[in-house]
C-alpha angles and dihedrals in degrees: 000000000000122000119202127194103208120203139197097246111025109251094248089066105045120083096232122070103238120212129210152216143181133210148186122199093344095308118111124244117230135009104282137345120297133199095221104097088228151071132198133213111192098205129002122222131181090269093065097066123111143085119317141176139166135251122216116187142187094175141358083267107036116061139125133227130219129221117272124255117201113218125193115189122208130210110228111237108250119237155192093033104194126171125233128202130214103224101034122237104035114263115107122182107235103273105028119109126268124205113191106198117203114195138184124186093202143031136086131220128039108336122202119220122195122180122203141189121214147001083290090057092238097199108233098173142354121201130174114204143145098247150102093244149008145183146234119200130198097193088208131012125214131196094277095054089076115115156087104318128185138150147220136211126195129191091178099281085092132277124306115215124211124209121277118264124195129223122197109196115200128207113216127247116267125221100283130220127243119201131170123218116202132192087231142008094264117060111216138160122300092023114130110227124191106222097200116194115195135175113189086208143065148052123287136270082069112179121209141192143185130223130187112183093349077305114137103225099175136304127221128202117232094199087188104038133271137082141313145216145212119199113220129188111210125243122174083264101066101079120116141055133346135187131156139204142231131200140164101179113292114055120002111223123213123210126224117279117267111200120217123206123188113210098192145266125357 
C-alpha cells in the first residue's frame, strides 16, 4: 500500500522545498520527515488499519494537513485446508516417525492450525503461525495411534476444516517360535510330524516359511494372526535342522534351530 501526500500547487512548482510526513491515529510514520511526497507499506496487515493523513511543511512552524482517510484492512479468509501425510499412504510400522502436514492455499494473518484423532476430534496440537502450512509430528507411533486424522486452520473467519486421512500402524513381527508335535517320543520313518511356527507379535497378514537344512519347504499366510503349520512325513532324509520365519512386511525374524533325528523304521 502506497500513501501519497498531494499538494496546490504541486511541490515542483512552488520556491520552498516542502517536507513531508505521514501518520496513522495520531502517531507519525517513519522515522523523520522526507522529501519524497510518499510512503510505502509492503505489505498491510489488520493491525494497519486506522485513520491517516499527511503533513506538508515549509517550516517548523508553517505546514499544512490533509484530510483524514479511514482505512480498514481485511484478512483474507484462508481456504482448501487439506491434510498431508510423512510417510506418504498412510501404514506405518509401530516406532517409526509420523508428520502430520496441515496446508492452506489462502488466508493472510496469523492462522491458527489444530490437528485431531478420531470421530470425537481427540485434539493432538494446537500452533499459531504466519504461514501457509504447518506440521504436527508423533515421533513414534504406536498401535493405538492408528485412526481417522484431519486438521483445521482459522484466521479468525472460523475454522476450516480438511478431509479425514487414515493412518494404519503395524507392529512388527516378533522371533517366532518353532515347535514339532509327534505322534510319539521317537521320531522314525513314515511318522507324520507338524512343524508349528508362532510370533506372539506382530500385525497380520504374517507370512511364514520353513527351512530344513537352509532349505525353503513351504510357507503358509495367517491372514488373522496366529501360527501356522506344515505337515511332514518323515523319510530317512529328513533328519537334520529346522528353523522357520516370520514376516509381516518390515524385518523377517527367524526362530531358533530345532534339530530333527530320525531313529528308523516304524
Amino acid at each position: 500500500m502506497t500513501l501519497t501526500c498531494k499538494t496546490q500547487p504541486p511541490p515542483q512548482k512552488l520556491d520552498a522545498k516542502l517536507q513531508f510526513r505521514f501518520y496513522r491515529d495520531g502517531r507519525p510514520l517513519g522515522l523523520d520527515s522526507n522529501s519524497l511526497p510518499e510512503f510505502r507499506i509492503p505489505a498491510v496487515r489488520k493491525a494497519d488499519s486506522g485513520s491517516y493523513w499527511c503533513e506538508a511543511k515549509i517550516t517548523s512552524i508553517k505546514f499544512k494537513l490533509s484530510r483524514r482517510v479511514q482505512i480498514a484492512v481485511h484478512r483474507v479468509p484462508v481456504g482448501n485446508v487439506s491434510l498431508e501425510i510423512q510417510p506418504p499412504g498412510g501404514h506405518l510400522m509401530e516406532g517409526e516417525k509420523l508428520v502430520l502436514v496441515c496446508l492452506v492455499t489462502g488466508g493472510t494473518g496469523d492462522i491458527v492450525f489444530y490437528w485431531y484423532r478420531g470421530a470425537r476430534g481427540l485434539s493432538l496440537k494446537t500452533k499459531t503461525q504466519r504461514s501457509m502450512m504447518a506440521t504436527c509430528e508423533i515421533p513414534a507411533v504406536r498401535e493405538r495411534d492408528s485412526g481417522q486424522y484431519y486438521c483445521t486452520a482459522d484466521n479468525g473467519y472460523g475454522p476450516s476444516l480438511s478431509e479425514l486421512v487414515s493412518i494404519t500402524v503395524r507392529i512388527p513381527v516378533s522371533r517366532p517360535v518353532l515347535t514339532l508335535r509327534a505322534p510319539g517320543a521317537q521320531l522314525v520313518v513314515g511318522h507324520m510330524v507338524e512343524l508349528h511356527c508362532e510370533a506372539q507379535r506382530g500385525s497380520p497378514p504374517i507370512l511364514y516359511q520353513f527351512y530344513h537344512e537352509n532349505v525353503t519347504l513351504g510357507n503358509s499366510s495367517a491372514s488373522f494372526g496366529g501360527g501356522v503349520s506344515f505337515n511332514l512325513s518323515l523319510t530317512a532324509e529328513d533328519s537334520g535342522n529346522y528353523y522357520c520365519e516370520a514376516n509381516n512386511g518390515q524385518v523377517a525374524q527367524r526362530s531358533e534351530v530345532v534339530p530333527l533325528n530320525i531313529k528308523g523304521i516304524a
